[in-house]
C-alpha positions in Angstrom: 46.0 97.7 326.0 49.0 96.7 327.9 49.3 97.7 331.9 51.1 100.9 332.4 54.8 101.6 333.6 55.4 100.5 337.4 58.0 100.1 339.0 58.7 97.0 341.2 58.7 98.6 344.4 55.3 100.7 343.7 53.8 96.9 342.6 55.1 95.5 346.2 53.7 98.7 347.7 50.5 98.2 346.6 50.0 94.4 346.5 51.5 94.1 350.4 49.4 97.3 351.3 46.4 95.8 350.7 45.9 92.1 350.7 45.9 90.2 353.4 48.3 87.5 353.3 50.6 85.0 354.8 54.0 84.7 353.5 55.4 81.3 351.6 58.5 79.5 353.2 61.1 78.7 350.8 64.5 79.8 349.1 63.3 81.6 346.4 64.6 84.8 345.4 61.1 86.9 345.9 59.1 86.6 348.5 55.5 84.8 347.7 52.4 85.1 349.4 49.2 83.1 349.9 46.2 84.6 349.5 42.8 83.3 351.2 38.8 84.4 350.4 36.7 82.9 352.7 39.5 80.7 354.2 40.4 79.1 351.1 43.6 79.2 349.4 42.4 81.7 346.5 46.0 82.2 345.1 50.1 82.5 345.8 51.3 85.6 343.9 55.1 86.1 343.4 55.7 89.3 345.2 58.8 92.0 343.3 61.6 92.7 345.5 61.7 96.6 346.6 63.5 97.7 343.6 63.2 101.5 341.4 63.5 99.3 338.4 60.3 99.3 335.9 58.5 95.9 335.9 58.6 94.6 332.6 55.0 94.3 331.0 55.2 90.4 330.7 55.9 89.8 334.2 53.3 92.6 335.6 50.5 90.8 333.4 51.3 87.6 335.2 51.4 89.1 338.7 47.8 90.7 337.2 46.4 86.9 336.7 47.9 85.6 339.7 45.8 88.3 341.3 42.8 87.5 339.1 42.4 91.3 337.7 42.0 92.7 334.7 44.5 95.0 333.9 42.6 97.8 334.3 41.5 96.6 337.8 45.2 95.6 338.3 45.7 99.4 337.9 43.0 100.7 339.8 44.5 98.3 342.5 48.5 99.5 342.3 46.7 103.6 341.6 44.9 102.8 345.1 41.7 103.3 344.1 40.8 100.4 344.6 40.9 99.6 348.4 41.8 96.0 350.0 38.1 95.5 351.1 37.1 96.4 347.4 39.3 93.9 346.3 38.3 91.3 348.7 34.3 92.2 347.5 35.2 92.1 344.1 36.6 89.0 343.8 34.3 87.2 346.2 31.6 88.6 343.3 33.8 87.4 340.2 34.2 83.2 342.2 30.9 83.3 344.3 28.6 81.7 341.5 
């Protein structure tokens, strides 16, 4: 089942809201960010630029595997139930083995 209807702004919202991150230098058109677990480089996730306009499915599934979720835990991550610590625990339990 694909990821529900967000819009790029709510996606931002939720990814900058809760991940702690340091921004990537360059001259692209949307701000990326790096993302560390245990002070490793865990992943850079394209961030959508603070926009009303719905995110296409396509492109929300990417910034889904980019953040290495499901797409239901990519939902329970933009529906903030899912906290930034949770998020941190969860995927220190998914890479941890």
């Amino acid at each position: 089942m694909p990821i529900k209807d967000y819009t790029e702004r709510r996606i931002r919202r939720g990814i900058l809201a809760k991940v702690d991150a340091s921004p990537v230098r360059g001259r692209s058109k949307h701000q990326k960010i790096k993302i560390y677990l245990d002070d490793k480089l865990f992943s850079v996730v394209k961030v959508p630029n603070d926009h009303d306009k719905v995110m296409k499915h396509g492109k929300t599934s990417k910034i889904a595997q980019a953040l290495r979720l499901a797409d239901a835990e990519f939902e329970r991550f933009i529906d903030c139930s899912l906290t930034g610590p949770a998020y941190y625990s969860l995927l220190q339990g998914k890479f941890s083995q």
